[in-house]
PyMOL Python script that loads the backbone (N, CA, C, O; Angstrom):
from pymol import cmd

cmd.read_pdbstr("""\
ATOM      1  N   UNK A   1      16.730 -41.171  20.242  1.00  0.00           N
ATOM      2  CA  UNK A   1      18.082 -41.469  19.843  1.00  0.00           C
ATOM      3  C   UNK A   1      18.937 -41.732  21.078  1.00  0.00           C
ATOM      4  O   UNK A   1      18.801 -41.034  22.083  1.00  0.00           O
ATOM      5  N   UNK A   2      19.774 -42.681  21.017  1.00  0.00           N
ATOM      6  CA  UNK A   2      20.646 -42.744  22.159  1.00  0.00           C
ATOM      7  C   UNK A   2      21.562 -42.138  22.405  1.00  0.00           C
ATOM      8  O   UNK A   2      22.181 -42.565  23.380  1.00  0.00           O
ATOM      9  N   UNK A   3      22.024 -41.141  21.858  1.00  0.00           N
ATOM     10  CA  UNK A   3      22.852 -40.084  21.746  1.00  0.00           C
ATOM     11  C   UNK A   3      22.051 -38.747  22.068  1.00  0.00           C
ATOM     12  O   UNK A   3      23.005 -37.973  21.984  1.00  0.00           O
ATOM     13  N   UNK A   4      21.218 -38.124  22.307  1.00  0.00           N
ATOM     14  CA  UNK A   4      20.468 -37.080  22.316  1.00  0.00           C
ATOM     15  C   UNK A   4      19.766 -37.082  23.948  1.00  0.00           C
ATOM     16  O   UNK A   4      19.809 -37.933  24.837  1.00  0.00           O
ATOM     17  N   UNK A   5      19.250 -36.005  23.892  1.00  0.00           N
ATOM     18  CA  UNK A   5      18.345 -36.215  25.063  1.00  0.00           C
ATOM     19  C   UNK A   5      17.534 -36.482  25.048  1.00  0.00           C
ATOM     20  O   UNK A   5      17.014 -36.639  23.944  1.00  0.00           O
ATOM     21  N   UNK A   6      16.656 -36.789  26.433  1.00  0.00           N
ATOM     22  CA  UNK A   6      15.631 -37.817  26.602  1.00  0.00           C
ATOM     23  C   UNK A   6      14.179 -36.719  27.247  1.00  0.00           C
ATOM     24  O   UNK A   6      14.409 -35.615  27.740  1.00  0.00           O
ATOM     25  N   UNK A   7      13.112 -37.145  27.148  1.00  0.00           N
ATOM     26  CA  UNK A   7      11.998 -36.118  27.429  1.00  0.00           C
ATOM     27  C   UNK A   7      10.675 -36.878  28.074  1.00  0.00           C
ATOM     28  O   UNK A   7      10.385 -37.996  27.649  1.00  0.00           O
ATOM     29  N   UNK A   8       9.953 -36.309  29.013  1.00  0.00           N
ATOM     30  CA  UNK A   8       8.812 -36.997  29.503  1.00  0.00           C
ATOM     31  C   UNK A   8       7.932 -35.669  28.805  1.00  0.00           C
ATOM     32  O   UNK A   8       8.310 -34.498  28.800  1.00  0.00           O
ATOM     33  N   UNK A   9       6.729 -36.177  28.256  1.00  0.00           N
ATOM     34  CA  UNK A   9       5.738 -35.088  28.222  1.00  0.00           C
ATOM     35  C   UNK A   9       4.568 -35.269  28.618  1.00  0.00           C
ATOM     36  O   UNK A   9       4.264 -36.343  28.099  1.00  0.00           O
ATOM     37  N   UNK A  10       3.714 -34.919  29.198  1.00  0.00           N
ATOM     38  CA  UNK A  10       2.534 -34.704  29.164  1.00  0.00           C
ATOM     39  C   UNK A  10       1.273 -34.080  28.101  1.00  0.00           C
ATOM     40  O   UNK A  10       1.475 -32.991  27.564  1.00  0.00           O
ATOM     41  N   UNK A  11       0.305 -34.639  27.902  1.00  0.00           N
ATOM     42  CA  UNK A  11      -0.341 -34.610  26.927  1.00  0.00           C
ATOM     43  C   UNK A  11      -1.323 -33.593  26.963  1.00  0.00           C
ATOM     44  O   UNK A  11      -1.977 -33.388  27.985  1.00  0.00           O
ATOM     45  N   UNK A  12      -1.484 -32.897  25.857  1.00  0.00           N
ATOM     46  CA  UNK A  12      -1.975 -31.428  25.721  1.00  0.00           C
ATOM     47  C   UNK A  12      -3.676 -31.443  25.282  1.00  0.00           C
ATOM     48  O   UNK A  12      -3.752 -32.377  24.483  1.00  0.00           O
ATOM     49  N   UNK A  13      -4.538 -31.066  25.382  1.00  0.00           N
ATOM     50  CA  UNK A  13      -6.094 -31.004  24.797  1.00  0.00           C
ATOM     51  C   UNK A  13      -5.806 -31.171  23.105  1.00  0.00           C
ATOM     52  O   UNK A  13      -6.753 -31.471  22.378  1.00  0.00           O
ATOM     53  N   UNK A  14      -4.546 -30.972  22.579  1.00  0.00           N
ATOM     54  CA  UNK A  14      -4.719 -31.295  21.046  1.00  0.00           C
ATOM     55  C   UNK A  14      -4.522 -32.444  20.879  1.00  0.00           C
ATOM     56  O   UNK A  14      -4.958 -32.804  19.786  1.00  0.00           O
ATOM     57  N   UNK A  15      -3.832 -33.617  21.731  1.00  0.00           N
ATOM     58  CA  UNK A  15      -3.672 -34.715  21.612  1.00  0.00           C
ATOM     59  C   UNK A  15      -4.395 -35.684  21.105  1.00  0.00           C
ATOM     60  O   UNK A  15      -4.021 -36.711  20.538  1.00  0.00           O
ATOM     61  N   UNK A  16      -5.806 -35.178  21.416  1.00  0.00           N
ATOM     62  CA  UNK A  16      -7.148 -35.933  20.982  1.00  0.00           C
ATOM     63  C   UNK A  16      -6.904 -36.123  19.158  1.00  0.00           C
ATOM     64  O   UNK A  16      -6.908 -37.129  18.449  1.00  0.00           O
ATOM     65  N   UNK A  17      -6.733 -34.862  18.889  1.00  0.00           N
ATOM     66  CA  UNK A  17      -6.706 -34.978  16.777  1.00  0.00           C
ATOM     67  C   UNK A  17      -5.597 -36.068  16.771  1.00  0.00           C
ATOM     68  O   UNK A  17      -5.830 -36.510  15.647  1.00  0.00           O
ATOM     69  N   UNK A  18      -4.554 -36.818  17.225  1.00  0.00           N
ATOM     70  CA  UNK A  18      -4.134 -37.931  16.663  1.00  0.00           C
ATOM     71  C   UNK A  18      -4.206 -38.814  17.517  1.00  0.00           C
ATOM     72  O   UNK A  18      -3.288 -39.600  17.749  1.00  0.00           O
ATOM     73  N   UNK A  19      -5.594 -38.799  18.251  1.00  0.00           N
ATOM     74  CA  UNK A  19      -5.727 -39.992  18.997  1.00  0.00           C
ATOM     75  C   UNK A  19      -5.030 -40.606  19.999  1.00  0.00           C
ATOM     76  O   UNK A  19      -5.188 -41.801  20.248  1.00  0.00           O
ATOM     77  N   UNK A  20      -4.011 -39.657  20.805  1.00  0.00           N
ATOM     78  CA  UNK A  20      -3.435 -39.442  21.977  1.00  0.00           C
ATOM     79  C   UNK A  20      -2.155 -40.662  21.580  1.00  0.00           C
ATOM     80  O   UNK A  20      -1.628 -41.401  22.411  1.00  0.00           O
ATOM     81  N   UNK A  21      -1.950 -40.637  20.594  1.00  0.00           N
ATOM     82  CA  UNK A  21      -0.945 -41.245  19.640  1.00  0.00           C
ATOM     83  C   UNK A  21       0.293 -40.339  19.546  1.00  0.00           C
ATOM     84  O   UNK A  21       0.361 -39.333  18.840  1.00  0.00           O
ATOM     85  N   UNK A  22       1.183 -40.774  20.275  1.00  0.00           N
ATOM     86  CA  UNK A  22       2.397 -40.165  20.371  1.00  0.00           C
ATOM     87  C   UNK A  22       3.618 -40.948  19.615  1.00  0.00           C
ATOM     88  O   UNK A  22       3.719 -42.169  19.500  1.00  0.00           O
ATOM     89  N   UNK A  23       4.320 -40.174  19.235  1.00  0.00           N
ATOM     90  CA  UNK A  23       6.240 -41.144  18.732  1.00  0.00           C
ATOM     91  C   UNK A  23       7.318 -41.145  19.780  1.00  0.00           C
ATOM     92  O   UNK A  23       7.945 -40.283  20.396  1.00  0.00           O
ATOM     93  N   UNK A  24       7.282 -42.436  19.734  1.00  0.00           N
ATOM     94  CA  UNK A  24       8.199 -42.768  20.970  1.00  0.00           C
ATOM     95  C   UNK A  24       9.555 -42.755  20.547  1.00  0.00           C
ATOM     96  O   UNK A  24      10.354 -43.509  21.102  1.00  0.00           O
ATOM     97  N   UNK A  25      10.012 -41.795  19.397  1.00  0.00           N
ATOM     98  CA  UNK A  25      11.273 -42.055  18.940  1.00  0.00           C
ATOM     99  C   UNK A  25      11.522 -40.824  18.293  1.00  0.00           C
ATOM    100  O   UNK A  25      10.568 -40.061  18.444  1.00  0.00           O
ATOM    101  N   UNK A  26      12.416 -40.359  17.650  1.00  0.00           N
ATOM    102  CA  UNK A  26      12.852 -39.353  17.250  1.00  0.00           C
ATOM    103  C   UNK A  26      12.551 -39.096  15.356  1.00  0.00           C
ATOM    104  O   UNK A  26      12.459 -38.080  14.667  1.00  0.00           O
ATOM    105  N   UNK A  27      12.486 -40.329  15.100  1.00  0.00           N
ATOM    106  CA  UNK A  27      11.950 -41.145  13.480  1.00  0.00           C
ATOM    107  C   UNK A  27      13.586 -40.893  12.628  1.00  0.00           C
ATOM    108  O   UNK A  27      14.341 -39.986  12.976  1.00  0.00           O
ATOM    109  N   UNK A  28      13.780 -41.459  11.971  1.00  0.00           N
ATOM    110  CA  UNK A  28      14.961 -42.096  11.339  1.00  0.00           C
ATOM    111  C   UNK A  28      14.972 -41.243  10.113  1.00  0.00           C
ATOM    112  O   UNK A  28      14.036 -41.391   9.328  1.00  0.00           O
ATOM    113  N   UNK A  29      16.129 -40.162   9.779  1.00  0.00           N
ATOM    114  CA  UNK A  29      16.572 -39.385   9.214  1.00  0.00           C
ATOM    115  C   UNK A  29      17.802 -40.124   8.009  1.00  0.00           C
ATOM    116  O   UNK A  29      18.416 -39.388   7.236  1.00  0.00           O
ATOM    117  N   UNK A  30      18.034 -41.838   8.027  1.00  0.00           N
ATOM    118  CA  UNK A  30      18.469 -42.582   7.581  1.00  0.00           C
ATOM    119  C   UNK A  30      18.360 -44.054   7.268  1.00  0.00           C
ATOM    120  O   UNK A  30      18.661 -44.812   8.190  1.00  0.00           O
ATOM    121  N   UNK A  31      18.072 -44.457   6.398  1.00  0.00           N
ATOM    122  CA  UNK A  31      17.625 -45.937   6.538  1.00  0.00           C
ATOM    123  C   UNK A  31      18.578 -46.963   7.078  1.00  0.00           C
ATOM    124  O   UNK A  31      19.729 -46.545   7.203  1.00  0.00           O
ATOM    125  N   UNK A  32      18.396 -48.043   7.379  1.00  0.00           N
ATOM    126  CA  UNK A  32      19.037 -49.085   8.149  1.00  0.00           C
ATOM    127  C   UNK A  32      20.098 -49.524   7.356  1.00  0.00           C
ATOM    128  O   UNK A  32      21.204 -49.662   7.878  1.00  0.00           O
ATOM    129  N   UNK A  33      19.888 -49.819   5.906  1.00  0.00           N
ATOM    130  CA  UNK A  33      21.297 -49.988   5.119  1.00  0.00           C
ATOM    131  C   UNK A  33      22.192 -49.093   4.644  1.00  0.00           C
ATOM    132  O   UNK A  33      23.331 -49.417   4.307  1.00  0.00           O
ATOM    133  N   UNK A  34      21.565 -47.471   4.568  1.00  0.00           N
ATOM    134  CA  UNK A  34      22.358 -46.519   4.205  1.00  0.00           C
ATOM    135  C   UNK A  34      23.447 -46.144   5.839  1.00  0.00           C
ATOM    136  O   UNK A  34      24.505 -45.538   5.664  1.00  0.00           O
ATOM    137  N   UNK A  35      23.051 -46.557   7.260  1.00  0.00           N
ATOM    138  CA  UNK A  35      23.429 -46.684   8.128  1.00  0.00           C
ATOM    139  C   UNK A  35      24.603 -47.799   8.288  1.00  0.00           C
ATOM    140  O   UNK A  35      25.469 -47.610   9.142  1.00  0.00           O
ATOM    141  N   UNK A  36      24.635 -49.000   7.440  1.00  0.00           N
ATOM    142  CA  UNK A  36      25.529 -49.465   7.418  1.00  0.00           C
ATOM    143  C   UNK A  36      26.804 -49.108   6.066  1.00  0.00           C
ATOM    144  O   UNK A  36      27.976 -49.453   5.919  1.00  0.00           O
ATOM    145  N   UNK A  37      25.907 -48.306   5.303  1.00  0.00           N
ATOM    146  CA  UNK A  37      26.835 -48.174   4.450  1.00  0.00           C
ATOM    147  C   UNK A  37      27.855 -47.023   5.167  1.00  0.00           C
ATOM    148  O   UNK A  37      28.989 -47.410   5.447  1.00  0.00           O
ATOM    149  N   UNK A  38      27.542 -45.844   5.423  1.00  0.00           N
ATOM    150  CA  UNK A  38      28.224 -45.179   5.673  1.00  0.00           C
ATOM    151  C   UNK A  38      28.533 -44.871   7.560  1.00  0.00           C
ATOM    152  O   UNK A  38      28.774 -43.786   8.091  1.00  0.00           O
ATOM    153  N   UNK A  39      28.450 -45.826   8.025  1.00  0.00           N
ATOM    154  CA  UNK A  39      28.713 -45.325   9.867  1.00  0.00           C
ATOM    155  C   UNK A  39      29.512 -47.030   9.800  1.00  0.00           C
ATOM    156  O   UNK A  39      28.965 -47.989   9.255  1.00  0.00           O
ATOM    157  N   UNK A  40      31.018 -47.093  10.550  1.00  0.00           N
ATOM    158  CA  UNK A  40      31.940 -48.075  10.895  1.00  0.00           C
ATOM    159  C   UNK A  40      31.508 -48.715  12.265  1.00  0.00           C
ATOM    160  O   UNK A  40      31.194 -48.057  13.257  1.00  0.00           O
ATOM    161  N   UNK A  41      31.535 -50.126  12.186  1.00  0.00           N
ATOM    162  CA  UNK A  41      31.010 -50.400  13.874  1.00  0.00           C
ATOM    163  C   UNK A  41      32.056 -49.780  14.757  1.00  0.00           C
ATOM    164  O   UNK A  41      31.586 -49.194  15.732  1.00  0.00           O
ATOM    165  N   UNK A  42      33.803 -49.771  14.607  1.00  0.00           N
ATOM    166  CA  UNK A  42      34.533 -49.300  15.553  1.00  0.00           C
ATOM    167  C   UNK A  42      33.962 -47.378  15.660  1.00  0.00           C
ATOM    168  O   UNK A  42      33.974 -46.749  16.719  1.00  0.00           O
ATOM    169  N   UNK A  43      33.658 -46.976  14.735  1.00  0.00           N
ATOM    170  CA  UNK A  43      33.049 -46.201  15.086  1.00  0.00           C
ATOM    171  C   UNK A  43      32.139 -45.719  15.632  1.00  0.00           C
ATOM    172  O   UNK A  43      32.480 -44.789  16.362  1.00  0.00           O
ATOM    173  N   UNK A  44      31.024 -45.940  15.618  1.00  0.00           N
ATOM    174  CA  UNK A  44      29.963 -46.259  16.589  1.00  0.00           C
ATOM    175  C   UNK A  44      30.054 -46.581  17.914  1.00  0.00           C
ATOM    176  O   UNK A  44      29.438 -45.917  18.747  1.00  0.00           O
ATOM    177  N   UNK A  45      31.152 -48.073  18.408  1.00  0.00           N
ATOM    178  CA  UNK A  45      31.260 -48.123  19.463  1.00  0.00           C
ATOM    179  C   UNK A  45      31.644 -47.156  20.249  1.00  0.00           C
ATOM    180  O   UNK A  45      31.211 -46.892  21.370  1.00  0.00           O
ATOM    181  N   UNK A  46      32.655 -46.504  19.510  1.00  0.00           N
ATOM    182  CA  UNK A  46      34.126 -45.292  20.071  1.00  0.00           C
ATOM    183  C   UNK A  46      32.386 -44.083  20.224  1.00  0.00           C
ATOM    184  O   UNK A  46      32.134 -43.711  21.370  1.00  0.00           O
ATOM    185  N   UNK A  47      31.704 -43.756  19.434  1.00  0.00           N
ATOM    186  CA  UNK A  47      30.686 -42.617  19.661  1.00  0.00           C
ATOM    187  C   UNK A  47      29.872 -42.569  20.744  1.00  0.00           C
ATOM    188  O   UNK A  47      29.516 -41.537  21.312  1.00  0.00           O
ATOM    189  N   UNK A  48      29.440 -44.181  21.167  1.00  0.00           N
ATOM    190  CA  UNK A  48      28.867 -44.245  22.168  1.00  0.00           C
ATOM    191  C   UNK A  48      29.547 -44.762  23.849  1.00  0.00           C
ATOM    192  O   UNK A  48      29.084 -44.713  24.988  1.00  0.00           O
ATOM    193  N   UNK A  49      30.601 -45.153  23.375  1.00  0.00           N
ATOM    194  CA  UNK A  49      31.602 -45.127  25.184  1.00  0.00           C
ATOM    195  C   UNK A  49      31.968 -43.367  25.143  1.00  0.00           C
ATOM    196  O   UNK A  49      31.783 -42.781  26.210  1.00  0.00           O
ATOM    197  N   UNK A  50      32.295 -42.829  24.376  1.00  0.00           N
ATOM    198  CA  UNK A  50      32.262 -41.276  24.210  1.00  0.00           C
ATOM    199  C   UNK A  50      31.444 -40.492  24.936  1.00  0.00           C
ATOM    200  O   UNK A  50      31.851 -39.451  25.453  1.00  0.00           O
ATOM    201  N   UNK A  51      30.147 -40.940  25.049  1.00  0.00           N
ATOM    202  CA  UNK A  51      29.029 -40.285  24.975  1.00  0.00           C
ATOM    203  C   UNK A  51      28.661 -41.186  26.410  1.00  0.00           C
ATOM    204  O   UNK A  51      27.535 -41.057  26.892  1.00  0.00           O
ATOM    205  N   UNK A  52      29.537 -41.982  26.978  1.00  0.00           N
ATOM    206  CA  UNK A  52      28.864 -42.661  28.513  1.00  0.00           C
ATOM    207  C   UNK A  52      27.401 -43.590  28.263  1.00  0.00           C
ATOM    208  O   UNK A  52      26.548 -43.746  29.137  1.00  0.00           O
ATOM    209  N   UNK A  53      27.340 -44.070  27.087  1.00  0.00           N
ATOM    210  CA  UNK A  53      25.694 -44.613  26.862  1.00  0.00           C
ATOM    211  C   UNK A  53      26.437 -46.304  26.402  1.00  0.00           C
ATOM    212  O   UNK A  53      27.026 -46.590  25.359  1.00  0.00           O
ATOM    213  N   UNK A  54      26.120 -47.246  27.665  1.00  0.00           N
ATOM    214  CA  UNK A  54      26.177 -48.488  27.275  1.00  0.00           C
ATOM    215  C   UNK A  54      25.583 -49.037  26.796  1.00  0.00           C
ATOM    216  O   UNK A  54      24.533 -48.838  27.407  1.00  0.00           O
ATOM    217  N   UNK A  55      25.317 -49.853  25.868  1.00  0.00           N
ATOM    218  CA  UNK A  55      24.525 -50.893  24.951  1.00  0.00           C
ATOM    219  C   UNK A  55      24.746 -51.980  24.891  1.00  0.00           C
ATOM    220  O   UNK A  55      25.958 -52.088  25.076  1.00  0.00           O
ATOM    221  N   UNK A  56      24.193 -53.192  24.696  1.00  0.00           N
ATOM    222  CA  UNK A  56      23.994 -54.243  24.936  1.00  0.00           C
ATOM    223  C   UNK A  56      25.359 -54.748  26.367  1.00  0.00           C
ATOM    224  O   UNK A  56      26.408 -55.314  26.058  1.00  0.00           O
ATOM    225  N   UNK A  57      25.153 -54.540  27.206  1.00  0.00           N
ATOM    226  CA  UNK A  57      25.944 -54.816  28.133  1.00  0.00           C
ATOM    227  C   UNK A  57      27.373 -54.441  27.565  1.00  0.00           C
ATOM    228  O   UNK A  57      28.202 -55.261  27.959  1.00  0.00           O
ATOM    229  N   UNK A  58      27.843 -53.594  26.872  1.00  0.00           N
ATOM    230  CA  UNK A  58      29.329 -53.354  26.942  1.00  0.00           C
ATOM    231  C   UNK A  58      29.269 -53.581  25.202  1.00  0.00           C
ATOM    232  O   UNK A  58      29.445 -52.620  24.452  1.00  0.00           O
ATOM    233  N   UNK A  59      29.041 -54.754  24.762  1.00  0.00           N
ATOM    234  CA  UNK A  59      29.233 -55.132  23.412  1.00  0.00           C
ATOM    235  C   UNK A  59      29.246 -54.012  21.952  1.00  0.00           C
ATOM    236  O   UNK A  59      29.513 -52.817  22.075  1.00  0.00           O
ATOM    237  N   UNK A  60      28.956 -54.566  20.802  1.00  0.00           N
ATOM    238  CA  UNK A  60      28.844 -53.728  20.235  1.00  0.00           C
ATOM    239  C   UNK A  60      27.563 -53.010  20.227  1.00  0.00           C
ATOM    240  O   UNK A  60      26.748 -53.413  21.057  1.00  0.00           O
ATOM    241  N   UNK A  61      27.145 -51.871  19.347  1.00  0.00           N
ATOM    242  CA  UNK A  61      26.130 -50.988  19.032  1.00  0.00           C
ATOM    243  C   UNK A  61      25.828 -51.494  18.090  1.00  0.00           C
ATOM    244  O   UNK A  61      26.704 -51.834  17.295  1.00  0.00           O
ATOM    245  N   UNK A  62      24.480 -51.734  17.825  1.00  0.00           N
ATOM    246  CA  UNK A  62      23.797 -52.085  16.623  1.00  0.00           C
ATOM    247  C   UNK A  62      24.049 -50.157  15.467  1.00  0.00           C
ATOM    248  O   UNK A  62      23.763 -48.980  15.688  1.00  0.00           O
ATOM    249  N   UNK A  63      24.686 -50.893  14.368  1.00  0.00           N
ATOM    250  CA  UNK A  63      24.966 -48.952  13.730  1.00  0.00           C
ATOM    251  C   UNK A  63      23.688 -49.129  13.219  1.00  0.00           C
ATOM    252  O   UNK A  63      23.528 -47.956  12.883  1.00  0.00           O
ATOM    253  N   UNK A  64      22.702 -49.646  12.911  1.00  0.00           N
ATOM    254  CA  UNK A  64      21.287 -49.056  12.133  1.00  0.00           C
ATOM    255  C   UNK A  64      20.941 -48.464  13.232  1.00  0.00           C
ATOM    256  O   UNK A  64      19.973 -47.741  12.995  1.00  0.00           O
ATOM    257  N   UNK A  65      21.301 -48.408  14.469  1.00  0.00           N
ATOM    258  CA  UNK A  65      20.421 -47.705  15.738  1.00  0.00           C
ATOM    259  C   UNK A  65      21.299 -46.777  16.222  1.00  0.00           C
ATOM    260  O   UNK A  65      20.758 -46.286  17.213  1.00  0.00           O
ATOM    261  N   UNK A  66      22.564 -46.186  16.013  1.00  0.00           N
ATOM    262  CA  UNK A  66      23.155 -45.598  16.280  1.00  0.00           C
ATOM    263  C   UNK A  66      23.135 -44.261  15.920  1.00  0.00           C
ATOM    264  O   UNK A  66      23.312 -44.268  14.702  1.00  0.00           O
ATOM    265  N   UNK A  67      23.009 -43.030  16.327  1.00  0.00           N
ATOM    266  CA  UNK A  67      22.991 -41.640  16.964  1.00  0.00           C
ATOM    267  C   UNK A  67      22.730 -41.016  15.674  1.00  0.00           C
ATOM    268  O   UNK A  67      21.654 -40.473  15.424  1.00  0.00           O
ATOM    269  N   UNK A  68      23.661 -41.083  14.884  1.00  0.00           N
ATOM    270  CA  UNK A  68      23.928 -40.303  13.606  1.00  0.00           C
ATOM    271  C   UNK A  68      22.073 -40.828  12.324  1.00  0.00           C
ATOM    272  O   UNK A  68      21.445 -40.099  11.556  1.00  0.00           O
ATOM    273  N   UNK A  69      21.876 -42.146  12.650  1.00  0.00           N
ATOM    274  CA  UNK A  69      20.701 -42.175  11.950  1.00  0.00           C
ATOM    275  C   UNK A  69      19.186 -41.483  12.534  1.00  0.00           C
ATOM    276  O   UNK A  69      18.155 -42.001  12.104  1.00  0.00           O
ATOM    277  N   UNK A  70      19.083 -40.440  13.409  1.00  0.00           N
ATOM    278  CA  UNK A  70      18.077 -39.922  13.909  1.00  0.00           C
ATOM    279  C   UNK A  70      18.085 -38.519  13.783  1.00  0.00           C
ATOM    280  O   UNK A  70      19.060 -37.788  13.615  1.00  0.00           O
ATOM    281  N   UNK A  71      16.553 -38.136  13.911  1.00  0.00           N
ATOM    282  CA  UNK A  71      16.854 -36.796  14.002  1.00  0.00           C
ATOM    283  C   UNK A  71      16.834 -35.998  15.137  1.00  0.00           C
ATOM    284  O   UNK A  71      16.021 -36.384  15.977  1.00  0.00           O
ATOM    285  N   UNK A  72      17.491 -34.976  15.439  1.00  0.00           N
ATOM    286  CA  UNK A  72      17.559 -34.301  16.803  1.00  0.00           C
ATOM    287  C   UNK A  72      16.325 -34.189  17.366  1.00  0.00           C
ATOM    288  O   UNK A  72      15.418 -33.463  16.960  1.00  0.00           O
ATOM    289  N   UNK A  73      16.300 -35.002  18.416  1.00  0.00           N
ATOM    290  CA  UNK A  73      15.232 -34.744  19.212  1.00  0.00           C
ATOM    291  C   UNK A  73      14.674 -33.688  19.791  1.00  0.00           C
ATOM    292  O   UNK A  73      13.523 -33.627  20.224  1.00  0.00           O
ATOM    293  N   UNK A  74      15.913 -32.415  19.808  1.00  0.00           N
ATOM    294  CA  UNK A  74      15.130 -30.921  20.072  1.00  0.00           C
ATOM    295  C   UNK A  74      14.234 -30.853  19.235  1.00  0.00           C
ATOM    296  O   UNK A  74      13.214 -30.365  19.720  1.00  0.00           O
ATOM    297  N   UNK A  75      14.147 -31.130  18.165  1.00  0.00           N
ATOM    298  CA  UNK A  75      13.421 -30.705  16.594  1.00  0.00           C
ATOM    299  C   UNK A  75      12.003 -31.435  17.168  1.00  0.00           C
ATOM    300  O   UNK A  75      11.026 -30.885  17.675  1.00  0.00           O
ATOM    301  N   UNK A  76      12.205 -32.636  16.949  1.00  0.00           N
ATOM    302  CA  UNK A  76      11.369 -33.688  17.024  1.00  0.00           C
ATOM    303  C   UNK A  76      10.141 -33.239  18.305  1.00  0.00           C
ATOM    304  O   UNK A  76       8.964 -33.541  18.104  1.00  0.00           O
ATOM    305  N   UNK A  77      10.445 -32.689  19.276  1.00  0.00           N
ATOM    306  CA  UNK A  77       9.623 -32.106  20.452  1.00  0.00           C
ATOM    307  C   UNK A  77       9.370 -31.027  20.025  1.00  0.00           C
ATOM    308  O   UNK A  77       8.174 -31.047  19.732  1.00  0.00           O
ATOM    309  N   UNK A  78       9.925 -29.767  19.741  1.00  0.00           N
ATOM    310  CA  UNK A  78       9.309 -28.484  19.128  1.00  0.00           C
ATOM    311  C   UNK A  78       7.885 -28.878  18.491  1.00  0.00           C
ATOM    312  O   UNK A  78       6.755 -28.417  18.658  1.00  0.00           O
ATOM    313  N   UNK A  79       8.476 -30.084  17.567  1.00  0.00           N
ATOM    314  CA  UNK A  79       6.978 -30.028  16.837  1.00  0.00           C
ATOM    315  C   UNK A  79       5.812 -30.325  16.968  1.00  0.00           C
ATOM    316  O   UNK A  79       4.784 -29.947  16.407  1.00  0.00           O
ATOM    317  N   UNK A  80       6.139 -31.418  18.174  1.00  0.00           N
ATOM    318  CA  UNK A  80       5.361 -32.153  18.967  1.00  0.00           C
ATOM    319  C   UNK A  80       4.445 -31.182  19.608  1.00  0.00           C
ATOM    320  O   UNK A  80       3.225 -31.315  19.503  1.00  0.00           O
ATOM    321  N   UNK A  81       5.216 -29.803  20.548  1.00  0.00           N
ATOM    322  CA  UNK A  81       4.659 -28.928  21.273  1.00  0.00           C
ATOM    323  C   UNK A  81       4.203 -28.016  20.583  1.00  0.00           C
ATOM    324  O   UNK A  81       3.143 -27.715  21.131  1.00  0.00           O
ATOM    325  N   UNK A  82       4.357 -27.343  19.654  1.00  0.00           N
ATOM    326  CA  UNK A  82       3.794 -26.575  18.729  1.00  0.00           C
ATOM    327  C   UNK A  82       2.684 -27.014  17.848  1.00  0.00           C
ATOM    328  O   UNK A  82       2.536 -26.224  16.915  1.00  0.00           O
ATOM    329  N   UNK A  83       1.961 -27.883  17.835  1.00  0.00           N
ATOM    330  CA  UNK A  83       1.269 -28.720  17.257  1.00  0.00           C
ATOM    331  C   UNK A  83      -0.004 -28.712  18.333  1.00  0.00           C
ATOM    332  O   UNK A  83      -1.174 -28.593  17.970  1.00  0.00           O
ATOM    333  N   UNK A  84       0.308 -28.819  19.347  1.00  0.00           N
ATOM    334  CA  UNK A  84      -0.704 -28.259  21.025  1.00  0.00           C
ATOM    335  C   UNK A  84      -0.552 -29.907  21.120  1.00  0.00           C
ATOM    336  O   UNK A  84      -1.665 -30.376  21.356  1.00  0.00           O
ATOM    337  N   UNK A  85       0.145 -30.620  21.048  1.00  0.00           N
ATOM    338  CA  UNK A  85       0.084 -31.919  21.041  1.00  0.00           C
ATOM    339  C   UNK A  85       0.553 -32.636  22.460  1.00  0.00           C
ATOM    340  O   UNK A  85       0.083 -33.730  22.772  1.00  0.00           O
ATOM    341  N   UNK A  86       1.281 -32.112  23.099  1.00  0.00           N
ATOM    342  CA  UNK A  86       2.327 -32.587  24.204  1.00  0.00           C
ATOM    343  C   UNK A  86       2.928 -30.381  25.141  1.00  0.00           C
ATOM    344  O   UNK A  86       2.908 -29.240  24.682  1.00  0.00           O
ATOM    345  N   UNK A  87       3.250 -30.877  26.235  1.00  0.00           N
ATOM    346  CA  UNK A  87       4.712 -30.197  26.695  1.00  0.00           C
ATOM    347  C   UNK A  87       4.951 -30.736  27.409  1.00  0.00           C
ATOM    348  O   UNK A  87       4.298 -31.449  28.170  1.00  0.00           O
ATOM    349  N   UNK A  88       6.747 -30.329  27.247  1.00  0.00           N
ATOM    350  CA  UNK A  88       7.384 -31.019  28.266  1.00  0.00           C
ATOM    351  C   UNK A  88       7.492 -30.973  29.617  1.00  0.00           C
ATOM    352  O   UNK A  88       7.412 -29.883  30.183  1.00  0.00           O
ATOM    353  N   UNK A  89       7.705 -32.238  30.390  1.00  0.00           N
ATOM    354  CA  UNK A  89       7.674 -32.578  31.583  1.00  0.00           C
ATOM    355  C   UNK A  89       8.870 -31.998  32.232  1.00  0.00           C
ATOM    356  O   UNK A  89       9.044 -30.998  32.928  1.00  0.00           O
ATOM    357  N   UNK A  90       9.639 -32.937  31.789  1.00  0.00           N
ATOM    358  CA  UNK A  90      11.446 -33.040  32.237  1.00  0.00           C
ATOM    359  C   UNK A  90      11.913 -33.227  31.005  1.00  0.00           C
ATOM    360  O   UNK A  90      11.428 -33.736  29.995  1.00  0.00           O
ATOM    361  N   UNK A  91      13.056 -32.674  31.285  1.00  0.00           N
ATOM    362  CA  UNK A  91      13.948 -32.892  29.885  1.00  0.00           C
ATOM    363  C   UNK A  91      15.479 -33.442  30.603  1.00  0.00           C
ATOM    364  O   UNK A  91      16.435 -33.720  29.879  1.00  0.00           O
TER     365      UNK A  91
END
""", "prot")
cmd.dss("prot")
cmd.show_as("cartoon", "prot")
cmd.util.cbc("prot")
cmd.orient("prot")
C-alpha cells in the first residue's frame, strides 16, 4: 500500500510449500469500483500529499490504488512470518 510501510524479507525454509512464491502487495481489502464509489479523487490526493508519498509526478492518485483499499501491511507480514514463510529484513 502506498500509505503503509514498506518491508524487505528474506525467505524462510517454509518458503519451499508455496514455491518461494511470495505477495508483493498487501492484497485489496476493496474492489476497484467499490474504491471509486466511496473514496473522492480530491480526497485521495489531499491523503497522499498528507502522507509525503508522490504519485504520478505530482498529478492525481489513481483512488482504485489508493491507501484506504488495502490491507495493513503489519497484518499482511505477521502472516507471512508466522506461516515460517519469510522474516523481516528491514522494515
Amino acid at each position: 500500500s502506498m500509505g503503509d510501510t514498506s518491508y524487505i524479507l528474506f525467505a524462510e525454509p517454509g518458503a519451499a510449500r508455496s514455491l518461494y512464491s511470495v505477495n508483493h502487495g498487501c492484497g485489496r481489502r476493496m474492489s476497484r469500483k467499490a474504491a471509486r464509489d466511496n473514496f473522492s479523487q480530491s480526497g485521495v490526493n489531499r491523503q497522499m500529499r498528507e502522507l509525503n508519498v508522490m504519485v504520478n509526478a505530482g498529478g492525481d492518485v489513481p483512488i482504485d490504488e489508493s491507501p484506504g483499499c488495502y490491507k495493513e501491511s503489519a497484518l499482511v507480514i505477521d502472516a507471512v512470518v508466522q506461516a515460517g514463510l519469510a522474516r523481516v529484513a528491514y522494515e
